[in-house]
VEXMIZA-923929 format. One record per residue (C-alpha): x, y, z. Coordinates in steps of 0.5 Angstrom, whole numbers, always signed. Layout:
% residues N
X	Y	Z
...
END
This chain:
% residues 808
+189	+158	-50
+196	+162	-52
+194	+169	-48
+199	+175	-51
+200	+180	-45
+202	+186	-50
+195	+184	-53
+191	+183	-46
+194	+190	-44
+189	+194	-50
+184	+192	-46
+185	+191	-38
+192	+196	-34
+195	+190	-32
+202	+195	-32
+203	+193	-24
+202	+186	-24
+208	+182	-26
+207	+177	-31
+209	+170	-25
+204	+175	-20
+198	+175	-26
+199	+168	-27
+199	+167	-20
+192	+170	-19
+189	+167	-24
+191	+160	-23
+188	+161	-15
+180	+164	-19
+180	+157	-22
+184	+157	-29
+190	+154	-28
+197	+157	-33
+200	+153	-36
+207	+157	-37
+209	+163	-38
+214	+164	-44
+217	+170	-47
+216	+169	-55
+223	+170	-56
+228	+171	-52
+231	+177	-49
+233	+182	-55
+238	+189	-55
+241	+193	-61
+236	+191	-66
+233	+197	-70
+229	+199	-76
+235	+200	-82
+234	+204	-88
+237	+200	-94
+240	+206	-98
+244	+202	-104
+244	+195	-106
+249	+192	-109
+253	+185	-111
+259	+184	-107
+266	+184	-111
+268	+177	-108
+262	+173	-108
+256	+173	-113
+251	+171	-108
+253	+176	-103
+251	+184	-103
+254	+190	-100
+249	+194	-97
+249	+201	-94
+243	+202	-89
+242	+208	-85
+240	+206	-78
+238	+212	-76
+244	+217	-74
+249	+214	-78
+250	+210	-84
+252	+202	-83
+256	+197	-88
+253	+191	-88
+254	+185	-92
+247	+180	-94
+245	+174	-97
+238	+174	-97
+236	+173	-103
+230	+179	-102
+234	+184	-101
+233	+190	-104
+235	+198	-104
+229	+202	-101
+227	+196	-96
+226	+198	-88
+229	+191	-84
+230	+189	-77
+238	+191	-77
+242	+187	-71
+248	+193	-69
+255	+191	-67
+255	+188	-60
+247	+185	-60
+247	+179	-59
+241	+174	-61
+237	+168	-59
+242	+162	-59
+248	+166	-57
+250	+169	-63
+254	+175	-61
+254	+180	-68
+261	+183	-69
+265	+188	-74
+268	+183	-79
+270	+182	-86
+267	+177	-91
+271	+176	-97
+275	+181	-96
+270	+186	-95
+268	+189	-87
+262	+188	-84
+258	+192	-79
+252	+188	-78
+247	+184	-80
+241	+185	-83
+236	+180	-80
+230	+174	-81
+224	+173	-77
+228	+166	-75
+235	+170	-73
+230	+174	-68
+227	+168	-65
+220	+167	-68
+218	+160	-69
+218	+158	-76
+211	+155	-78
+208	+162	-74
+213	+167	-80
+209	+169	-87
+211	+166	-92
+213	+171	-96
+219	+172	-91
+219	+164	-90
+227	+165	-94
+229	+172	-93
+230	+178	-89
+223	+180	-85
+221	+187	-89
+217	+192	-86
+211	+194	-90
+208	+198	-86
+211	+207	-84
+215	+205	-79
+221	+210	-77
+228	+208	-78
+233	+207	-72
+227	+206	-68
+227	+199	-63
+225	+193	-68
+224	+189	-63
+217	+193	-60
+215	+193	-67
+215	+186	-68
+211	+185	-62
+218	+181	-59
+218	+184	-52
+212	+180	-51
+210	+175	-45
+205	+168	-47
+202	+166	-42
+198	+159	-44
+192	+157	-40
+190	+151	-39
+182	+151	-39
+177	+146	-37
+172	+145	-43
+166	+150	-39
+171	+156	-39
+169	+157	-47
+168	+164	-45
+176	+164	-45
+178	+162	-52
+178	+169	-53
+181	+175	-52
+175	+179	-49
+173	+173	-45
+181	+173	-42
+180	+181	-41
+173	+179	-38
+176	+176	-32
+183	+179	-31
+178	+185	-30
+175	+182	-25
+181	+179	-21
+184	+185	-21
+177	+189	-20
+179	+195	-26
+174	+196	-31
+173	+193	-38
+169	+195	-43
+170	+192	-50
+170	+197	-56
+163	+198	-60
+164	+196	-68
+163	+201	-72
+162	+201	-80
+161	+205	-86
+157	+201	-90
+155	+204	-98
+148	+204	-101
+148	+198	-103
+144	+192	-100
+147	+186	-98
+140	+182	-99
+140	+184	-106
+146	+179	-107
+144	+174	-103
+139	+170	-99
+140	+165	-94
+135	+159	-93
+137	+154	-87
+133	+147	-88
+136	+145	-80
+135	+150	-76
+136	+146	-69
+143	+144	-71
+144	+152	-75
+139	+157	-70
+143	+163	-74
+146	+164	-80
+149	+171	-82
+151	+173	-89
+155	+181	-90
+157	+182	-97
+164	+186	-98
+166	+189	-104
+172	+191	-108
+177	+188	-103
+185	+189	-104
+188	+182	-102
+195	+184	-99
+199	+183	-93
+196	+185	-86
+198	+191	-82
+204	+189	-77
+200	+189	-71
+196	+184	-73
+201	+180	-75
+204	+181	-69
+199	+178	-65
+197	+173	-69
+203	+170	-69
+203	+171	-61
+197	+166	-61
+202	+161	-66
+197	+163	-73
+200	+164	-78
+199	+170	-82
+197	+170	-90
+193	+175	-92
+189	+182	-90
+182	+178	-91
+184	+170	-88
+188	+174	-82
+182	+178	-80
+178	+172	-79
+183	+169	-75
+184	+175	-72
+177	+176	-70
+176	+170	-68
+181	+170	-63
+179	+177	-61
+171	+174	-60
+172	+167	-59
+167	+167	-65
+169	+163	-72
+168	+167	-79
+168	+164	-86
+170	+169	-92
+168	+166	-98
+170	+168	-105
+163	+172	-107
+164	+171	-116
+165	+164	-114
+160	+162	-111
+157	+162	-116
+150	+163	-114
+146	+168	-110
+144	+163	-104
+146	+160	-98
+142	+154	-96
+144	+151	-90
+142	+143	-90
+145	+136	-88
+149	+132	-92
+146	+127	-97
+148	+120	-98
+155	+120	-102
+156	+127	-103
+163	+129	-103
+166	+136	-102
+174	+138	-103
+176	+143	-97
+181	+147	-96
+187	+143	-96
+185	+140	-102
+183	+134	-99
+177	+130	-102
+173	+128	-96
+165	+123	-96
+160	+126	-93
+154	+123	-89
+147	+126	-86
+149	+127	-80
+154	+133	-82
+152	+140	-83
+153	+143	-89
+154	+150	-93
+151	+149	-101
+150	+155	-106
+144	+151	-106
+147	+146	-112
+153	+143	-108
+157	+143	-102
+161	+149	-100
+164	+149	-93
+163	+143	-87
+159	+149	-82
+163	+150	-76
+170	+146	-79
+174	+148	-86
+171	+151	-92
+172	+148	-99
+176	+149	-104
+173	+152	-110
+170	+158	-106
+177	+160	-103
+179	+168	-102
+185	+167	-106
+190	+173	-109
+184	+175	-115
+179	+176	-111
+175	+182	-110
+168	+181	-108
+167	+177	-100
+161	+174	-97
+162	+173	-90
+159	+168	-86
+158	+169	-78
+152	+163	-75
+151	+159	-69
+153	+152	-70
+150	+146	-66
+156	+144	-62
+154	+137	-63
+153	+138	-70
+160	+140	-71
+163	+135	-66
+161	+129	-71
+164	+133	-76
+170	+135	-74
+172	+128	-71
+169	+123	-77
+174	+127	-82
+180	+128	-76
+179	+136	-77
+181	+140	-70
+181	+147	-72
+181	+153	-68
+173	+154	-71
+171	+148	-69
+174	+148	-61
+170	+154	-60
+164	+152	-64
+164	+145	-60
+164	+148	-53
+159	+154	-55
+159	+160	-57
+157	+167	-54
+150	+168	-58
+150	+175	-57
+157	+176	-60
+156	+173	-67
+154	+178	-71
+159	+182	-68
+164	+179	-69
+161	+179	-76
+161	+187	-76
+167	+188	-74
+171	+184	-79
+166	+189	-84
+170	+194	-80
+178	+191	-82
+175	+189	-88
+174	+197	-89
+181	+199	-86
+186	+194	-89
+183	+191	-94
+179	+198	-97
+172	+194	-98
+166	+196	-99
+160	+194	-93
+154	+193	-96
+148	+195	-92
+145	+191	-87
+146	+182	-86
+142	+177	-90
+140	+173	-84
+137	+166	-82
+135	+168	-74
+132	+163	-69
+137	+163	-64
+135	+165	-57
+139	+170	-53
+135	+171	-47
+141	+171	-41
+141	+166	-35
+138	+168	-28
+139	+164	-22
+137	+166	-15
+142	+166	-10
+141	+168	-3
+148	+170	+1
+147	+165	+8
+146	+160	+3
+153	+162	+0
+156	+163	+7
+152	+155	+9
+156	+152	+4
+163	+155	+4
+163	+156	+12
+163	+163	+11
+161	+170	+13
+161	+174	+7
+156	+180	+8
+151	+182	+2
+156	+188	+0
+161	+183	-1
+157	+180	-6
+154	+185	-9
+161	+187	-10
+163	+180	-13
+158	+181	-18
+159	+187	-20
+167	+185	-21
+164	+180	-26
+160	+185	-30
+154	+180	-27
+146	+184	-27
+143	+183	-21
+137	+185	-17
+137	+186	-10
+132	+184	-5
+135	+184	+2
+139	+177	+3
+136	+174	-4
+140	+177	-11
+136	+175	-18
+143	+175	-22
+143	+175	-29
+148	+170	-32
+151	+174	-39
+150	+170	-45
+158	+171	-45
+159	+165	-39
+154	+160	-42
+158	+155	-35
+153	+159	-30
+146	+156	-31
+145	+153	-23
+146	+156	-15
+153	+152	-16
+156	+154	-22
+154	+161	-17
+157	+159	-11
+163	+158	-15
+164	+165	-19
+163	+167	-11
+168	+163	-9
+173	+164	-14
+173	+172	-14
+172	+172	-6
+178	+167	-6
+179	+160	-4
+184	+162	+0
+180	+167	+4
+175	+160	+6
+176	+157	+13
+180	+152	+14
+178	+149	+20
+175	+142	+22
+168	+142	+22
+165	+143	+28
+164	+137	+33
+171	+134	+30
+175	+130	+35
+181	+129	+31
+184	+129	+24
+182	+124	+19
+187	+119	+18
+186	+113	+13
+182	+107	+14
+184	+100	+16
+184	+97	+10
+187	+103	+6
+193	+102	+11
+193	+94	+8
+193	+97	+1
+199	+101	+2
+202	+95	+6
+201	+90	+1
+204	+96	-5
+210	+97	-1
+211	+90	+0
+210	+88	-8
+215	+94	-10
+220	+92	-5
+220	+85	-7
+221	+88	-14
+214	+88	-17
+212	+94	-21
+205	+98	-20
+200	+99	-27
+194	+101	-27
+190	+97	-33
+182	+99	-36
+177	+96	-32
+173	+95	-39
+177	+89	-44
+174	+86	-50
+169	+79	-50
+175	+75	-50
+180	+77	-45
+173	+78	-40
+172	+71	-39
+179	+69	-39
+184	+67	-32
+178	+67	-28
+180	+65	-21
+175	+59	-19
+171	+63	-14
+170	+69	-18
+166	+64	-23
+161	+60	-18
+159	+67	-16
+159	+71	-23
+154	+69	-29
+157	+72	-34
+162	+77	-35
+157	+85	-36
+157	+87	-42
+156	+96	-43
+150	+97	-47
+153	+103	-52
+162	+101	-51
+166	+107	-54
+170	+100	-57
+170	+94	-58
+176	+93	-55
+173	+96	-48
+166	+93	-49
+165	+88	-42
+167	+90	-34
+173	+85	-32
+173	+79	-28
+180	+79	-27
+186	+83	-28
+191	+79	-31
+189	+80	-38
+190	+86	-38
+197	+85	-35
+198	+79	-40
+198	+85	-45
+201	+91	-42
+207	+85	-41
+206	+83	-49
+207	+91	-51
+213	+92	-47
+216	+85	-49
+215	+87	-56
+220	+94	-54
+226	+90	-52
+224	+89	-44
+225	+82	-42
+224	+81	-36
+219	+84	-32
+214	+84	-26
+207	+87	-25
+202	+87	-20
+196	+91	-19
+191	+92	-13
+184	+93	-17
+178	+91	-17
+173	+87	-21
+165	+86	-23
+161	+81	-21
+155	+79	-22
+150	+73	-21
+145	+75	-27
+147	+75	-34
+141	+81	-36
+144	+85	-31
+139	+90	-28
+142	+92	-21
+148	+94	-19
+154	+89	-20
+158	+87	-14
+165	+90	-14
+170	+86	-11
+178	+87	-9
+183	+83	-12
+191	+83	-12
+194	+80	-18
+201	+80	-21
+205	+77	-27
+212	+76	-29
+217	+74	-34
+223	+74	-36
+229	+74	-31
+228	+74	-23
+235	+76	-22
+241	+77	-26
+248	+78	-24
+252	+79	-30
+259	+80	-27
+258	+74	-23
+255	+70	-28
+248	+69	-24
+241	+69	-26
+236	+66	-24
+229	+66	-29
+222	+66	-26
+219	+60	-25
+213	+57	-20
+217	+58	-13
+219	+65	-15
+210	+66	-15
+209	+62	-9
+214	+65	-4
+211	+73	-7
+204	+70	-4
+208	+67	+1
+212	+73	+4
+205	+77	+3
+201	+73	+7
+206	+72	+12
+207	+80	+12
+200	+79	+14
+200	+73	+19
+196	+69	+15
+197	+61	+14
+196	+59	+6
+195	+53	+3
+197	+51	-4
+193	+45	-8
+195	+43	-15
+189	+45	-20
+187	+46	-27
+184	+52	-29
+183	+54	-37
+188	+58	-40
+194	+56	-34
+199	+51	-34
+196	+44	-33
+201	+42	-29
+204	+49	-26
+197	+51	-23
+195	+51	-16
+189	+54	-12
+190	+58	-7
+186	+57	+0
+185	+61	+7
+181	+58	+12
+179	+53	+8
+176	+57	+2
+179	+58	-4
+181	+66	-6
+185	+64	-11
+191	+61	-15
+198	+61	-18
+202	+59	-23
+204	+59	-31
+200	+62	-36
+198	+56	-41
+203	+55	-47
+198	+57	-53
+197	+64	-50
+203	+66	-48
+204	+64	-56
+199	+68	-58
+202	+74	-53
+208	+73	-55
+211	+71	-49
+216	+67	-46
+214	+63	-40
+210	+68	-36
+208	+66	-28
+201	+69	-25
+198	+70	-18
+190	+72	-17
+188	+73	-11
+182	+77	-7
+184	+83	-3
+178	+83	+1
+179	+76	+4
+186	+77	+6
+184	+84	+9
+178	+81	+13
+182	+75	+16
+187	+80	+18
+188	+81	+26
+190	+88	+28
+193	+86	+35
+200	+86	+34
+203	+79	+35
+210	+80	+40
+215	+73	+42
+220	+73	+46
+227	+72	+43
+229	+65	+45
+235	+65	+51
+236	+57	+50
+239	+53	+45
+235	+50	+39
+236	+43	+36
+237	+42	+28
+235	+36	+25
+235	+32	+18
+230	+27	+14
+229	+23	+8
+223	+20	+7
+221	+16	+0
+214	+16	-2
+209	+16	-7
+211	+20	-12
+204	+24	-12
+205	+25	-5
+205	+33	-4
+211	+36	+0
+207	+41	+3
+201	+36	+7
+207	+31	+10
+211	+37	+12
+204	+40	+15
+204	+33	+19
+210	+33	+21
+208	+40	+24
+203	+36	+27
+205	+30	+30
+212	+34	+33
+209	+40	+36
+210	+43	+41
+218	+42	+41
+217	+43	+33
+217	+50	+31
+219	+49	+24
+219	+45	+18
+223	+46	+11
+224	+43	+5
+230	+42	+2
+231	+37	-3
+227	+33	-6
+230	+26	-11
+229	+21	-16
+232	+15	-20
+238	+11	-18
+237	+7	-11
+230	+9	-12
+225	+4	-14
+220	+7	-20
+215	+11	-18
+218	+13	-11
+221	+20	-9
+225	+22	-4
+223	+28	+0
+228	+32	+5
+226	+36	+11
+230	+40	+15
+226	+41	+23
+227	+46	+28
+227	+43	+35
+226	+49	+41
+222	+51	+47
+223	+58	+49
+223	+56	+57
+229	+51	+58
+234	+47	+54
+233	+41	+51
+235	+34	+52
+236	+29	+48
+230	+24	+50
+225	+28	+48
+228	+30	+41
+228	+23	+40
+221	+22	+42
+219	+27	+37
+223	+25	+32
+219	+18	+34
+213	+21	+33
+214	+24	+27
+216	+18	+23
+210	+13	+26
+205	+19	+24
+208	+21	+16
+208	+12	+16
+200	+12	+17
+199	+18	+13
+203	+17	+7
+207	+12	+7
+213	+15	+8
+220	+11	+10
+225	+13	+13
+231	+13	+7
+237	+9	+9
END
């Protein structure tokens, strides 16, 4: 909502207040502001010239030599607007004024002719151009209305103005309005606000003698109203109501379509003008669409309707969608002299399901969907009958044709001030209250500590104790609660365990180059059943499908995170970024039925994905691309991070890499895997090789030991040593390691895998593994005897559990 503060000074004094020190207060009662722009930027030296002669440019054919009168003195300006004409009141911008863009106006000569000043456009002033009418859309802007000449052009056209844009929440409907702004301003600023009563002067004749009003729907249209206007004069608008249309970014037309915009700015409430002589009957009949009806709106586009749309007929065929766009064939329109003006009520879900089947948002329907003031619909409708007769020269005749079912009847709720000081923590006394109400403009009795309040139908967000210990709040002020500990607090709160791994494990992923998405929770059938880790499946039945999903692609709960990270990876592959590393910490569905009736389990999972280049040193010519061992030292550093010991066991799983897949153990249970993503889906991604890891966080976390493990710094030296060994080709590298571990301890402290080779001097079948060994004890030097001892050992114990010997 654009709020014009020049417009909301007509209602509430706010002269005290700068426009950062009003934006301020309002963001603290609950409404935040968006920004707080000037409309154009800021002026001087601009005023109304009187254009006295017009005449061609000696030089130049498209040129004119004006003389303006600039009240006080006469100026020769040179301009080429194609509407300049004698006689005309413009915007002249003096020698020394400078415009938006810097443009800086000097005494100057074109074609040998001086000119002292420019005449100026809507643009040059700094108005956007979709806000200009269209008459001045290519020239010079032209006052229409008496306006003195040498006075200040840019308070004329409202260009001293400040907007400041609110950014409403959908219950704060009361604020698509300018009443409703001046409502509460009124209220934080506590001055008095009382809005003006509509006043008409209607003829003798009556409105029902013209037309009736039959509403076939009532639960979807509770109200309808129809006033008649007649013998209306389409023309420009007065400048103070363009000037405030164009201040809320709507483009002025002409007096009967900005008065409907007007009002509805002003009230919150959308009208509808149709052209009464082609209507082409003498009834309005409110009804659902029928199957294959059809209707050509305002924007000339022809548009299928269905039963779930309410429609405006003359009885025979559609006319307007109620509460989104008018049709074509009844438009106001330059000819036309005779008015019926519709003010209703809208079901907001009725409009909802209109305006999103035909990709219709409009000014009308945002208000008719979040709710409108009951109260406010045949004012609105009386006081466009009263612009109508000022700006228009219309004739209102008497009374409206209505259809009333619609209920009125304001809110009450009962609120008792210690159990508002119970929830906020404070001690806001029964005056205090009773104040705050009465800055809302809120009726209450009042009995003791209970207050019975009577909601305005205006605030259709306060039906409940809450929604009024909010309005108590706001008004009396969030800054004004206490903010000490609850009562018995120890100490402040601080993050939980796990929340502490979760930021540790995140800072470790970030470090190493990984970075964090957040993906849908909800994928479609075929991605819910796709990288499963093997524990997930033996516990989950199926994955949960949702009974009513938004959309297909967002039909089932996740039972693993990959696949979403598989196509966030796929769309920025597709926009030129190769090479890229993701992980998300999120959580899965699972449950053990297929018909779910209970809750299902939440389970937090870690898992990443990688493509493209791990490292890339183009000065040195280095890269390096992703492959299974970048993976496994990702999961390996983590655990270590963690003091946690892994194993890693080839598997096969569907949809990975049949022989780059390992499943990933703790303590014995599988939590996981890692590896490359199958070929045939990378294909279908459009992916190069891609690498993944899934583990569960849960298991992680919960083997986690809190007390921090220290070691000493080792004062004595340590040995080192190398061996080969040839074995089975199908031996794992990682089980003969752990053996050596075994059979070496305790003098072994660490065991790392080198190189591995196979082919020549080698038979068929064999490789040939090499391991480097870290020998130490931390509370003496080391002889040599006892590292061949253990060296002895070692190879005695690799030989009967691998069969492994000593390359020669």
């Amino acid at each position: 909502m654009l709020v014009s503060l020049n417009w909301l000074k007509q209602y509430v004094d706010i002269e005290n207040q700068s426009p950062e020190e009003l934006a301020e207060l309002i963001t603290k009662t609950g409404i935040e502001v968006e920004s707080i722009e000037p409309i154009a930027e800021q002026l001087h030296d601009v005023v109304v010239g009187h254009v006295l002669s017009c005449e061609q440019h000696p030089n130049a054919d498209k040129l004119n030599l004006c003389q303006v009168d600039v009240g006080g003195e006469t100026l020769q300006i040179i301009c080429g607007a194609p509407n300049i004409a004698a006689g005309q009141k413009v915007a002249v911008a003096k020698p020394g004024a400078v415009l938006p863009g810097n443009f800086k106006i000097k005494k100057a000569k074109l074609r040998g002719v001086e000119s002292n000043g420019m005449i100026c456009s809507l643009q040059e002033l700094g108005v956007d151009e979709k806000d200009i009418p269209k008459e001045f859309v290519d020239g010079i802007f032209v006052f229409q209305d008496e306006v003195e000449v040498g006075v200040n052009a840019i308070e004329l056209l409202n260009l001293d103005d400040m907007i400041i844009e609110l950014g409403l929440t959908p219950n704060r409907a009361d604020c698509l309005s300018m009443l409703g702004v001046a409502y509460e301003v009124a209220a934080i600023l506590d001055q008095p606000f009382t809005p003006q009563e509509e006043i008409i002067h209607p003829v003798q004749e009556k409105a029902s003698d013209f037309i009736s009003v039959h509403v076939e729907d009532p639960d979807l249209n509770p109200y309808y109203g129809a006033f008649i206007v007649k013998d209306v004069k389409i023309g420009p608008s007065p400048l103070w109501m363009r000037n405030r249309l164009i201040a809320a970014g709507v483009r002025p037309i002409n007096n009967v379509v900005d008065i409907t915009n007007y009002v509805l700015l002003e009230y919150g409430q959308p009208l509808h003008a149709f052209d009464l002589d082609r209507f082409e009957t003498d009834e309005v009949v409110v009804r659902r669409a029928k199957e294959d009806e059809t209707i050509t709106t305002l924007d000339d586009q022809k548009r299928n309707l269905k039963p779930d749309h309410l429609v405006i007929t003359n009885g025979k065929q559609p006319t307007a969608i109620a509460g989104v766009m008018g049709g074509a064939d009844s438009e106001v329109h330059e000819g036309t002299s005779n008015i019926l003006l519709e003010a209703a009520y809208f079901q907001p879900g009725a409009v909802r399901t209109a305006s999103k089947d035909h990709g219709l948002r409009s000014e009308a329907s945002t208000r008719f969907e979040k709710g409108v003031d009951p109260n406010r619909v045949v004012r609105a409708g009386v006081k466009a009958c009263e612009l109508l007769e000022q700006y228009a020269n219309g004739k209102v005749l008497e009374g409206v044709v209505e259809f009333d079912q619609l209920d009125r009847e304001p809110k009450k709720v009962d609120v008792t001030s210690s159990h508002i000081n119970e929830r906020l923590g404070t001690t806001i006394s029964d005056e205090e209250i009773a104040d705050i109400l009465r800055r809302l403009q809120f009726g209450y009795e009042q009995k003791g500590e209970l207050f019975t309040v009577t909601v305005p139908t205006r605030r259709g967000d306060v039906e409940l104790f809450e929604d009024m210990l909010e309005e108590v709040a706001r008004i009396y002020g969030y800054d004004n609660l206490p903010y000490t500990l609850p009562g018995g607090a120890s100490q402040a709160g601080g993050l939980t365990l796990q929340q502490q791994l979760k930021r540790k494990v995140k800072n470790y992923l970030q470090g190493a180059g990984l970075d964090e998405t957040i993906t849908y929770s909800l994928t479609n059938a075929e991605r819910a059943g796709q990288l499963v880790s093997r524990e997930v499946k033996e516990q989950a039945a199926a994955p949960i499908s949702l009974a009513m999903p938004m959309s297909e692609e967002h039909s089932h709960l996740r039972l693993s995170i990959l696949p979403e990270l598989l196509a966030s990876l796929s769309y920025n592959v597709a926009r030129k970024q190769t090479d890229l590393a993701y992980y998300e910490l999120g959580t899965v569905f699972i449950s053990e039925e297929e018909q779910v009736t209970v809750q299902p389990k939440e389970q937090l999972r870690l898992s990443g994905a990688l493509t493209g280049n791990w490292l890339l040193h183009p000065w040195q010519q280095e890269k390096k691309a992703v492959d299974f061992f970048v993976v496994k030292g990702l999961v390996e550093g983590m655990a270590y991070l963690l003091d946690l010991k892994l194993t890693f066991k080839q598997s096969k799983l569907p949809d990975m890499h049949p022989g780059r897949t390992a499943d990933v153990y703790l303590g014995g249970k599988v939590i996981g895997f890692i590896g490359q993503v199958h070929p045939k889906l990378q294909n279908d991604l459009d992916l190069k090789d891609t690498y993944v890891f899934e583990l569960n966080a849960e298991e992680l976390f919960d083997h986690y030991q809190k007390e921090e493990a220290f070691q000493a710094i080792p004062k004595y030296p340590s040995i080192s040593r190398d061996i080969a060994l040839v074995v089975e080709e199908q031996s794992a590298a990682g089980e003969i390691a752990e053996t050596i571990l075994q059979a070496g301890a305790p003098l072994v402290k660490d065991v790392r895998i080198f190189d591995v080779y196979q082919g020549e001097h080698l038979e068929e079948g064999k490789k040939s593994i090499a391991f480097n060994l870290f020998y130490m004890d931390p509370n003496r030097t080391l002889k040599d005897k006892e590292v061949e001892d253990a060296h002895e050992k070692i190879l005695t114990a690799v030989k009967e559990k691998h069969q492994a010997e000593l390359r020669g």
